[in-house]
NUTORKE-263566 format. One record per residue (C-alpha): residue in three letters; x, y, z. Coordinates in nm, 2 decimals. Layout:
N
ATOM|ALA|X|Y|Z
...
This chain:
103
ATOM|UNK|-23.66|-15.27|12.03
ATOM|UNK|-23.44|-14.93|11.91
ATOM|UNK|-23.60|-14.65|11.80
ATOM|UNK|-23.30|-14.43|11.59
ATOM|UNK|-23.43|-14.04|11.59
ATOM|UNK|-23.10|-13.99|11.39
ATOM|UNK|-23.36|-13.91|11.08
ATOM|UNK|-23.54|-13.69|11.32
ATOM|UNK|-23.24|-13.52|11.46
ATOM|UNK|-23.13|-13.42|11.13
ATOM|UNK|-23.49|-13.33|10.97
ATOM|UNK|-23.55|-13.10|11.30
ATOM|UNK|-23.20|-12.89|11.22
ATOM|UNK|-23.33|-12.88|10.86
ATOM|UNK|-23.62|-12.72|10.98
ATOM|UNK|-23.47|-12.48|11.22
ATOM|UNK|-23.21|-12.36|10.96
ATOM|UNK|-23.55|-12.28|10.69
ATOM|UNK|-23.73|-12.12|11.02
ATOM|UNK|-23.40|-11.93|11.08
ATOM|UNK|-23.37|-11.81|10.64
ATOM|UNK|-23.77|-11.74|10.65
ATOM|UNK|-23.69|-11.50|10.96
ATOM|UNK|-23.41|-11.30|10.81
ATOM|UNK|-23.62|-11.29|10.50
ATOM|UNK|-23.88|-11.12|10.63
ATOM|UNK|-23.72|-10.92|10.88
ATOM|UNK|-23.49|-10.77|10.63
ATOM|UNK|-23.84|-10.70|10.34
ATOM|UNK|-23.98|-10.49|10.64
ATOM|UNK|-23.61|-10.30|10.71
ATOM|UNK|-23.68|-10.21|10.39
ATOM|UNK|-24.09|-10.14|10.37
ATOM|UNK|-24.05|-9.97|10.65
ATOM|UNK|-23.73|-9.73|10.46
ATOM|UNK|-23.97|-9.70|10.16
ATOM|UNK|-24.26|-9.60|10.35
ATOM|UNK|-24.10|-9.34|10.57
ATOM|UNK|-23.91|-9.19|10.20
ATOM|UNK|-24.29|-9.20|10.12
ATOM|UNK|-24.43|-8.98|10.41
ATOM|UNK|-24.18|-8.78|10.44
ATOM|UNK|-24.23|-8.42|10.33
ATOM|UNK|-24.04|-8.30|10.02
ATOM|UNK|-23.90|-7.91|9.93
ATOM|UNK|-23.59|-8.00|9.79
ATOM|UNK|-23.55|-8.42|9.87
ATOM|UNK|-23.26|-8.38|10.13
ATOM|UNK|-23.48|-8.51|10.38
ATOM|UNK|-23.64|-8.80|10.20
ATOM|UNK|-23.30|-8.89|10.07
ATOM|UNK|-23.17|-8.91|10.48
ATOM|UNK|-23.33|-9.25|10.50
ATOM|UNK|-23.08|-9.50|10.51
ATOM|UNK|-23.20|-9.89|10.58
ATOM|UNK|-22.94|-10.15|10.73
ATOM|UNK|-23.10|-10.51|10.76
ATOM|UNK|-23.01|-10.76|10.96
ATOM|UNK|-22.73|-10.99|10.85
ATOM|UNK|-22.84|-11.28|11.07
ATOM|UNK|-23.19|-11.41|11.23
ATOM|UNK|-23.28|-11.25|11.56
ATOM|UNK|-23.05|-10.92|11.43
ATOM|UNK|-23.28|-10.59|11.44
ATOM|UNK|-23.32|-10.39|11.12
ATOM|UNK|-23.23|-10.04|11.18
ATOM|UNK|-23.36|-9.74|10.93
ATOM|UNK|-23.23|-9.37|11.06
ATOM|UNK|-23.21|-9.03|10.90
ATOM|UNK|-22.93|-8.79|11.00
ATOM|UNK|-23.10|-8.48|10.82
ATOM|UNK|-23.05|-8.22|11.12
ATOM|UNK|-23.42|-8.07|11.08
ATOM|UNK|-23.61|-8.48|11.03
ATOM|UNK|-23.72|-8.44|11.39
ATOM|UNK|-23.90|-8.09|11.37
ATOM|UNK|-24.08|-8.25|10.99
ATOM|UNK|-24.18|-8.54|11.22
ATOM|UNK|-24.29|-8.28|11.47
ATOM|UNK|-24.55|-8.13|11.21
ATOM|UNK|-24.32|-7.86|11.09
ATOM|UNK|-24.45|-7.90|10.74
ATOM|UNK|-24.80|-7.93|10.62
ATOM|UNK|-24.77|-8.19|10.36
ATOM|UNK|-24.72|-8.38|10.64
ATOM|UNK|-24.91|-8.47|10.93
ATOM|UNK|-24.68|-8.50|11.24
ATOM|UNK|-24.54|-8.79|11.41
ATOM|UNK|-24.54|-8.96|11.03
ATOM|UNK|-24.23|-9.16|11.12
ATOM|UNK|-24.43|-9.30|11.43
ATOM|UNK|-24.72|-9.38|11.19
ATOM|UNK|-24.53|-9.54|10.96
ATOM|UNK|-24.38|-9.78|11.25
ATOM|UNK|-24.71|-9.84|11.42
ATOM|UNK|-24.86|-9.99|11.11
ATOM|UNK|-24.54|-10.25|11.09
ATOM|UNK|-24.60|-10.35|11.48
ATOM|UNK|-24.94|-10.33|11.55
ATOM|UNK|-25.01|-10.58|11.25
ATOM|UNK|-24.71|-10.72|11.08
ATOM|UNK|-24.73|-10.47|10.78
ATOM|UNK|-24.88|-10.24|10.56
């Protein structure tokens, strides 16, 4: 008797290749979440700072999303600086995406 797992071989890359998509997908919707929340949270006077968020996504699965903001003064805002604000809202927006997979 032959078994042929050439139907499973090819069903099991079919399947990787959709877990691999459904990955990207999601990690790149929470690059950007995340980039929409902190535009959200962060204080406003004149917009420069919440128009310093810039989102890249991942290109490929397993890449890491990155969303900075080169606004010289973002860090003393996150510090509390500002009272529309409470401080460390960058690390509140964050802690809701990893403590439980998003707002």
């Amino acid at each position: 008797m032959k078994i042929d797992f050439s139907d499973l071989k090819r069903n099991i890359a079919t399947d990787v290749a959709l877990t691999e998509q459904q990955l990207l997908d999601y990690a790149q919707k929470t690059t950007f979440d995340v980039q929409r929340d902190l535009i959200l949270a962060t204080p406003v006077k004149d917009g420069t700072a919440r128009r310093g968020w810039h989102a890249t996504a991942p290109a490929k699965p397993f890449e890491e999303g990155v969303v900075e903001n080169q606004v010289a003064y973002i860090g003393k805002l996150n510090d509390g600086s500002s009272s529309q604000a409470p401080a460390n809202f960058v690390e509140n927006v964050v802690e809701r995406y990893s403590s439980n997979g998003g707002a």
